[in-house]
C-alpha positions in Angstrom: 19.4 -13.7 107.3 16.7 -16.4 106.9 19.9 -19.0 107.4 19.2 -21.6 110.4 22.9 -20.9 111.8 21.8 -17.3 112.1 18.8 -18.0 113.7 20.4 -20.7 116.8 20.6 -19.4 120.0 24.4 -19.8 120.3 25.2 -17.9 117.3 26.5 -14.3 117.4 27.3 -13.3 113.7 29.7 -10.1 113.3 30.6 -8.6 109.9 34.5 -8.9 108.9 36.9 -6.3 110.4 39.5 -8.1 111.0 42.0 -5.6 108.5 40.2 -2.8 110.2 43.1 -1.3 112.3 45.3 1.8 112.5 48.4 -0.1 111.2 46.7 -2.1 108.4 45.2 1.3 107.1 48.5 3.2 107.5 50.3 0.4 104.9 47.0 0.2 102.9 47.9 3.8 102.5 52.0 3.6 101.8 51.9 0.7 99.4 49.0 3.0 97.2 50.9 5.9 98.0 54.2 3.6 96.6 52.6 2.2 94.0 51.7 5.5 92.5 55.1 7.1 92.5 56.4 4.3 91.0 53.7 4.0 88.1 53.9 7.6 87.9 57.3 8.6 88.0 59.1 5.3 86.7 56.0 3.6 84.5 56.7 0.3 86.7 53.2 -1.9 86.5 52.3 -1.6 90.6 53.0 -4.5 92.2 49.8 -5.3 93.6 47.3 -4.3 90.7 44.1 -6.2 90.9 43.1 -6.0 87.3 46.5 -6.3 85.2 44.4 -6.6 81.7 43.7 -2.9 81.9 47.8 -2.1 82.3 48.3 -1.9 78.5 45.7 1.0 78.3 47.3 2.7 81.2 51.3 2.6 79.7 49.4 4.5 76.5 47.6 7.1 78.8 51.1 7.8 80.5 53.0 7.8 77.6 50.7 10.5 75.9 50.8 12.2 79.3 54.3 12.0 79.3 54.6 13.8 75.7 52.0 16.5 75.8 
């Protein structure tokens, strides 16, 4: 806040929403949702999975899941 382009006169500062709309929440909400039957029901790695290094850990949990 103590920035000098946040304190000029012709500066408006906004936070980010741009991904903030009814359509970008609705796919947000089908790639999860597609995602999860895939790992789920097929034990593909998700296709957009931010941390890949914990995948390993999660193939064992499903694959005891999938036994019990």
């Amino acid at each position: 806040l103590d920035d000098p382009l946040l304190q000029h006169p012709r500066v408006i500062a906004t936070h980010h929403c741009a991904g903030v709309t009814e359509q970008s929440r609705r796919r947000m909400a089908e790639w999860a949702a597609d995602q999860l039957i895939q790992m789920l029901l097929h034990g593909a790695a998700p296709t957009r999975m931010v941390n890949p290094e914990v995948w390993p850990q999660v193939q064992q949990k499903l694959a005891a899941n999938h036994r019990a």
